[in-house]
N, C-alpha and C positions, 0 to 999 in steps of 0.2 A: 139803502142803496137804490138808486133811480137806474131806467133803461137809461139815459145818457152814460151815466157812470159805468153801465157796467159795460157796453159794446166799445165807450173811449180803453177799455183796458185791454182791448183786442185789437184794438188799434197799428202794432206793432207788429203783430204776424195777419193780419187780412184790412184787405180794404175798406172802406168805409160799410159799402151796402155787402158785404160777406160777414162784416161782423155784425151789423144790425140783424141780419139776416140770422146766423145762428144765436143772437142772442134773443130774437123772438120765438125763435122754435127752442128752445130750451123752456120758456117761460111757459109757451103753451103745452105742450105735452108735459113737463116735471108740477107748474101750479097752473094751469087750466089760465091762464090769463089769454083773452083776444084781442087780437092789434087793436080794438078799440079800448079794450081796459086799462093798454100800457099808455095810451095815447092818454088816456083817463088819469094816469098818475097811481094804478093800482098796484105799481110796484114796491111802490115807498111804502103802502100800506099793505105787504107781507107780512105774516105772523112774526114773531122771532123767529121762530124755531123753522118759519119757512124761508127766513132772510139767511139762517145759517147755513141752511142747505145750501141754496145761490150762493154765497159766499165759497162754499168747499165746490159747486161746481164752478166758478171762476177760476179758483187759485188751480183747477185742473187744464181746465180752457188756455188760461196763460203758457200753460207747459207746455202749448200744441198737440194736446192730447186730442185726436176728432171728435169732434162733439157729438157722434154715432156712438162711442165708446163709452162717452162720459154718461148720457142718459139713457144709454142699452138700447138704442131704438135705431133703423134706417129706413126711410121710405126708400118703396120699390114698386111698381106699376099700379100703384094707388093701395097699396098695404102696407104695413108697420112690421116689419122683421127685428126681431130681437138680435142683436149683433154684443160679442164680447170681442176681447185682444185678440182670440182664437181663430176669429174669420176673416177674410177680407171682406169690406164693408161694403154692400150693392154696388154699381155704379149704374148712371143712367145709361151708359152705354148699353150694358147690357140689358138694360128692357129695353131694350133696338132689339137686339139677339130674339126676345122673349116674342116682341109680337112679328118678327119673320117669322120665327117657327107655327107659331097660332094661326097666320094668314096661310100654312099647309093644312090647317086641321081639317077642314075638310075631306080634303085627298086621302088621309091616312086615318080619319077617324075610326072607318073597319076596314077590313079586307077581306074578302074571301076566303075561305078555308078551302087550298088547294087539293088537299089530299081525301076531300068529297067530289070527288069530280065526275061521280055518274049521279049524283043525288043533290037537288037541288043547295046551290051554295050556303052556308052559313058562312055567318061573321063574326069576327076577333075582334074584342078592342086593339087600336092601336096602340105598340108598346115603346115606350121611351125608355132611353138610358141619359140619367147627367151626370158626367165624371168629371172629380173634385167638387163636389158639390157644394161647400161651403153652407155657409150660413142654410142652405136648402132654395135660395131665393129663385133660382131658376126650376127647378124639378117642384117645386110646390106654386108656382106661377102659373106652371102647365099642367100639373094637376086640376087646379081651378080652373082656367081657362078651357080646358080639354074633360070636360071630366066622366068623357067615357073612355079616355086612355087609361093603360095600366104603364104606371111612370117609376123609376128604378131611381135609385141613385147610391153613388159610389165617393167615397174619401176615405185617404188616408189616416184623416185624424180623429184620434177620439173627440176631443173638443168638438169639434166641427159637428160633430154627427149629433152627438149632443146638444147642441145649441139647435141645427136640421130640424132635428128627432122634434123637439122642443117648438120650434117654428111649425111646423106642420100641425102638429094637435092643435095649438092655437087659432091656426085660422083655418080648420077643419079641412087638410088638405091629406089625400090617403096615396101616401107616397113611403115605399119601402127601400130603406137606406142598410146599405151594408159596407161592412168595411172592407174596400179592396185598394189595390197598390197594380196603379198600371202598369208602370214599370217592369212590374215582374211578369209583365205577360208581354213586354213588346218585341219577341221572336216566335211568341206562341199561338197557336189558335184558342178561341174563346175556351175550348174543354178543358183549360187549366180550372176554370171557376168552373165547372163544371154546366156551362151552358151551347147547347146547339147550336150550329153554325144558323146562318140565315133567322134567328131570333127576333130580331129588332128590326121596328120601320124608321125609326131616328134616333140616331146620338148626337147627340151638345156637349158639346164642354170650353169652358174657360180656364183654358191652363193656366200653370206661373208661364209667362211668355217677355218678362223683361230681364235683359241681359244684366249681369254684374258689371258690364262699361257703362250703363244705364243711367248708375247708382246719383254719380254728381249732378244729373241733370233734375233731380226729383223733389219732389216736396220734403222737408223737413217733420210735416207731423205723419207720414205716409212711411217714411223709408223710419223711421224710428217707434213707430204704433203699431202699424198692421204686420202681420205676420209674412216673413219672408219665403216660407215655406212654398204659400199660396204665389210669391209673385216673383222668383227669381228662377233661372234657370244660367249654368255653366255657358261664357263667352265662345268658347268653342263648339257651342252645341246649340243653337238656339231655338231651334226644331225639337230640343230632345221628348217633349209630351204629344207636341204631335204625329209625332212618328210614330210612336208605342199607340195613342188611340188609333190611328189611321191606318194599322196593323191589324189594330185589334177590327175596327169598325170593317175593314173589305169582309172580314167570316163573318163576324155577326151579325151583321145588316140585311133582310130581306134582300131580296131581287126590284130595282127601282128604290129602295131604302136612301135616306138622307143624311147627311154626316154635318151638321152643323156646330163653327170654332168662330168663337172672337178669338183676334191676332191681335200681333205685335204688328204695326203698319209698314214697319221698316223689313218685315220676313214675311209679307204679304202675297209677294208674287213666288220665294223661294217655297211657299207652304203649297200654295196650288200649283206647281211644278211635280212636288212629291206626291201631292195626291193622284196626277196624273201619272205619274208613272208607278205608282201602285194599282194601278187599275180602274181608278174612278172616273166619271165622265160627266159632260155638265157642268160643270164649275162655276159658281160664280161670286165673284169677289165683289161686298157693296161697302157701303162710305158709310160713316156715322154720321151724325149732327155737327161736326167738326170738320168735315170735309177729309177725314182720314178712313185709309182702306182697314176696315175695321172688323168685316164675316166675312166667314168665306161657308158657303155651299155648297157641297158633291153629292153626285147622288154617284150609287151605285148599282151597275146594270147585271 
């Protein structure tokens, strides 16, 4: 099997330079091949036994399986995260998300220890929470990047936390992952989990934020690969995750604390509406690389 032959056979579900495209990154990370090897013709001169591989990653390729899935692997802000069926798979979007929040670290790297206040200050690292965590790609992003913050993260799914768990060790990132269900906390204050109000300097999260009327408009290896769990939310409800974090986040967040959500573009202004009238202030909604209203910003005063 030659690279021509094998990207013409993707031909049918992506365009020319998308199939070229995952058909080199498949070659380089699964057989070490670089664009100059394939150029070179070192494809045709695969083992067997490494032509049969390629071959059973093709015939999965064909199927519109993501090619994140197929060889376990997705970049994410210059790292390699292990991805199965179980997680939604990075998007570049969200290392938009990643390095807003970083260009705070700064501001939030320590704080003050308020309740020293006749005795010279001490400082806290600053503490993060990522809810739905998935794959770990964000809470183990800012671990690294931040790494005198102490970074939390929450999912509902065993898998998930699992695969997190698994991402983290890997790229030495010291992030503590627990399994919680927001949902069951969004009429409650944080001491359902048993955490004190005012806790946190920021929470993220990337909810499921696409509607079930969504569904028709979507990629084929997307709406039938990656987990629905992670990316749908009820027609008549399309706030329903942000509502419950954005409940949860006015207790738990410090005073001046930050509430950081990628959206849906189309619930963009109805998302900052609620935050504002749950009591947040500051707001700011920015664009992604697309030109679409993509984060949105609260802080809380």
């Amino acid at each position: 099997m030659t690279y021509e032959d094998s990207w013409h056979r993707l031909s049918s579900l992506y365009d020319a330079d998308e199939a070229k495209a995952i058909v080199r990154w498949v070659l380089d990370v699964r057989f070490g091949l670089s664009f100059t090897d394939i150029l070179c013709g070192k494809v045709s001169e695969l083992s067997a036994d490494d032509q049969e591989e390629l071959e059973k990653i093709m015939l999965r390729l064909e199927k519109g399986e993501p090619v994140q899935y197929v060889i376990g692997v997705a970049d994410f802000c210059g790292r390699q995260f292990h991805v199965a069926p179980g997680v939604l798979i990075p998007r570049p979007e969200t290392a938009e998300l990643c390095r807003w929040i970083t260009s705070h670290g700064d501001r939030h790297l320590v704080r003050p220890n308020l309740t020293e206040c006749l005795s010279p200050c001490e400082v806290s690292p600053c503490e993060i929470i990522d809810i739905g965590t998935g794959s770990g790609c964000i809470a183990i992003t800012l671990a690294l990047e931040m790494p005198k913050a102490k970074v939390t993260a929450w999912d509902i799914s065993d898998d998930a936390l699992q695969i997190a768990q698994e991402n983290a060790k890997a790229l030495g990132a010291d992030v503590t992952f627990e399994k919680r269900d927001i949902l069951s906390s969004s009429n409650t204050i944080p001491t359902l989990f048993h955490i004190p109000s005012n806790e946190y300097d920021i929470i993220v999260s990337n909810p499921p934020y696409i509607c079930d009327k969504e569904k028709v408009s979507m990629e084929k290896n997307v709406l039938e690969h990656e987990p629905h769990l992670a990316l749908f939310v009820p027609d008549n409800d399309p706030l329903l995750f942000y509502r419950a974090i954005a409940k949860y986040a006015i207790e738990a967040l410090k005073p001046d604390g930050m509430l950081f959500f990628e959206l849906n573009p189309i619930y963009a202004g109805d998302t900052e509406s609620m935050l504002l009238d749950l009591g947040f202030r500051h707001t700011e909604l920015r664009e992604d690389q697309y030109g679409k209203l993509r984060f949105l910003k609260a802080t809380k005063i």
